[in-house]
C-alpha positions as CSV (number, residue, x, y, z in Angstrom):
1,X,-89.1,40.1,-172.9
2,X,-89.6,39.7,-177.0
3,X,-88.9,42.1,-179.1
4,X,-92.3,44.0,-179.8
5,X,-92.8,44.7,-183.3
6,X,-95.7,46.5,-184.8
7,X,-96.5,44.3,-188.0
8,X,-94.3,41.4,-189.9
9,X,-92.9,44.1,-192.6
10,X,-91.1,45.4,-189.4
11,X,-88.7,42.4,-190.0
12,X,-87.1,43.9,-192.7
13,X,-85.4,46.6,-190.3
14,X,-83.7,44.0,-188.7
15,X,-82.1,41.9,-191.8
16,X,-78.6,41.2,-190.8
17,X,-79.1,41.5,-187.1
18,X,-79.5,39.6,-184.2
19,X,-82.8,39.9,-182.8
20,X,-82.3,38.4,-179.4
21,X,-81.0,35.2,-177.4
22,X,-83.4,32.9,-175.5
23,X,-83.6,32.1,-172.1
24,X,-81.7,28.8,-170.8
25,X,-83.9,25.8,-171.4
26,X,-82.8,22.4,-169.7
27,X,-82.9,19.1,-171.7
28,X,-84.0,16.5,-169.1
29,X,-83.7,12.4,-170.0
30,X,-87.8,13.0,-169.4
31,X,-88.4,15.6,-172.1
32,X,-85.7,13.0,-174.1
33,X,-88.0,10.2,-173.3
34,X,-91.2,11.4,-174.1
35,X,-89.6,13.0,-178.1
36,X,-88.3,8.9,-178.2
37,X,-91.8,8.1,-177.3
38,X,-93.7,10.3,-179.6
39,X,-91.1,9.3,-182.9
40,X,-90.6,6.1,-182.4
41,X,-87.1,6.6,-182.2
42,X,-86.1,4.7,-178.9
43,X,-82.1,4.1,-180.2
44,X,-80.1,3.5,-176.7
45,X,-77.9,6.6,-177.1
46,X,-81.1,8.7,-176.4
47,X,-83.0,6.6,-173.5
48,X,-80.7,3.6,-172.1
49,X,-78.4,5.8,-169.4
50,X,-76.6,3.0,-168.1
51,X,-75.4,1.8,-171.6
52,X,-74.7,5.1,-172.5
53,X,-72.7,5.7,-169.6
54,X,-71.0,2.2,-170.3
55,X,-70.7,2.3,-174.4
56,X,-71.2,5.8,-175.2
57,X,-68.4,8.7,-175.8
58,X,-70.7,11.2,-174.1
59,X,-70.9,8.7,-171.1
60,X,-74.4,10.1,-170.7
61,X,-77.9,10.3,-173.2
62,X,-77.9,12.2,-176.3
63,X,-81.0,14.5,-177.0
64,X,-82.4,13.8,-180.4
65,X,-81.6,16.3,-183.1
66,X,-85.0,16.5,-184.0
67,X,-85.7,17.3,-180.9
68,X,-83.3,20.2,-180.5
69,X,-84.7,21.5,-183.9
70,X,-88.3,21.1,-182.4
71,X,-88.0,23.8,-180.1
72,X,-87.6,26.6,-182.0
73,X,-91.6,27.7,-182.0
74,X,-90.9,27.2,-178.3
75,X,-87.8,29.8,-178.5
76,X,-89.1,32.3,-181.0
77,X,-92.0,33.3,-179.2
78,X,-89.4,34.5,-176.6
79,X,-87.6,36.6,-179.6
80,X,-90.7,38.5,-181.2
81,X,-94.0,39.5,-181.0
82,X,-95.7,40.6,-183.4
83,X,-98.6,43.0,-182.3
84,X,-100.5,43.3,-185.7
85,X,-101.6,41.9,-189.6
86,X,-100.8,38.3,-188.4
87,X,-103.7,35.8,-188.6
88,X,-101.5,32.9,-189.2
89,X,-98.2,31.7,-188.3
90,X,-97.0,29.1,-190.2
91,X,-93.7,27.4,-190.1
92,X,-93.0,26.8,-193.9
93,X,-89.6,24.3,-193.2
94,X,-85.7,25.0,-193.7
95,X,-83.1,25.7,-196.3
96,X,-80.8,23.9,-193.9
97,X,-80.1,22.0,-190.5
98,X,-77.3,20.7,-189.2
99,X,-76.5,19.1,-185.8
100,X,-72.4,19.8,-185.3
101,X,-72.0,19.0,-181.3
102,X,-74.5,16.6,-179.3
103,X,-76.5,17.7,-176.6
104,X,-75.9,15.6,-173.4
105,X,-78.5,14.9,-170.8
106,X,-79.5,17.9,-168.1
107,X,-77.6,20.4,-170.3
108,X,-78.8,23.8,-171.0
109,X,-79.6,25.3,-173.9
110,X,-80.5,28.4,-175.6
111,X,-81.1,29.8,-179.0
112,X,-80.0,33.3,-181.2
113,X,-81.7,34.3,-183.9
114,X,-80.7,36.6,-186.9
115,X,-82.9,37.7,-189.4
116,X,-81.4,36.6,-192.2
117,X,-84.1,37.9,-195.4
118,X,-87.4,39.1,-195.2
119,X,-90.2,39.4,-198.5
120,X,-93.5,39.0,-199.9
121,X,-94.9,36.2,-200.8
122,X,-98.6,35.4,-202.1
123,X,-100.4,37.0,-199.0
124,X,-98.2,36.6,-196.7
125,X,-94.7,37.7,-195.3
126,X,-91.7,35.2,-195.6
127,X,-89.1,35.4,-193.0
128,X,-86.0,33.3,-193.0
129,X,-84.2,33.5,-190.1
130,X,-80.6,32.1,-188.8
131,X,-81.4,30.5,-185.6
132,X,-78.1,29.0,-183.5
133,X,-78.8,26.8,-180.8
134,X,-76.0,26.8,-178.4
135,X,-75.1,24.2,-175.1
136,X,-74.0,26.1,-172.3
137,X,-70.3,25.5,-172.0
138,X,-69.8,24.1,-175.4
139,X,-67.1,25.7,-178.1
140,X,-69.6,24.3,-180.8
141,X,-73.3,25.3,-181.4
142,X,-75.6,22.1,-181.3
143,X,-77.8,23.3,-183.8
144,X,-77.6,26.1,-186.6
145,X,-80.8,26.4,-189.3
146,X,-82.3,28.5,-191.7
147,X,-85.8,28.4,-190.9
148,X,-88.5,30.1,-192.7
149,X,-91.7,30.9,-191.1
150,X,-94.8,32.8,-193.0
151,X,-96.7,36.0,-191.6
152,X,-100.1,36.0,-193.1
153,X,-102.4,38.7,-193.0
């Protein structure tokens, strides 16, 4: 269940804190496939499973990074709601992104998100939040970004 807030200024109660941990989500060679489709970006580590198996260190497909990163409108509408003074949403990009462990086919993952500043902004609310994407059973995070998405009114 997301957090329920009242109105995007409620962010600011939460700067510094962890405002809540996704459910599991699997990364299937299909989802894999169909990002590879979409971008263009067919490189073997990501859709050939028997050379991957053969040549790669993972011995198994790699999901894109970009697809990692992808998913987090997917995962913060399991974080927050926001029940008033939004008419629009709108992801405004990252300070940064990195990719420090790979994500192997049929893994899970899930995502934790900090919010990390909150202010205004012409008409709207700016929230920057620390989102780490994690692999079940991994020491290392897949994913960590700050991602900064605007509230307007």
């Amino acid at each position: 269940m997301p957090l329920e807030l009242e109105n995007p200024n409620s962010l600011s109660e939460w700067v510094g804190r962890e405002i809540g941990v996704t459910h599991w989500f699997t990364i299937t060679q299909d989802l894999i496939q169909q990002f590879a489709e979409v971008t263009g970006d067919r490189q073997w580590i990501h859709v050939d499973q028997d050379r991957a198996r053969r040549d790669s260190p993972f011995q198994t497909t790699i999901a894109h990074g970009f697809l990692t990163l992808s998913l987090l409108s997917r995962f913060i509408r399991q974080i927050v709601e926001i029940r008033s003074g939004v008419r629009m949403t709108v992801n405004y990009g990252l300070n940064r992104a990195r990719f420090p462990a790979p994500v192997r086919c049929d893994s899970r993952i899930r995502a934790h998100f900090v919010v990390q500043s909150v202010k205004e902004v012409s008409g709207a609310i700016e929230a920057v939040f620390e989102v780490r994407i994690e692999t079940e059973n991994s020491a290392k995070p897949c994913c960590v970004a700050e991602w900064v998405l605007r509230y307007y009114s």
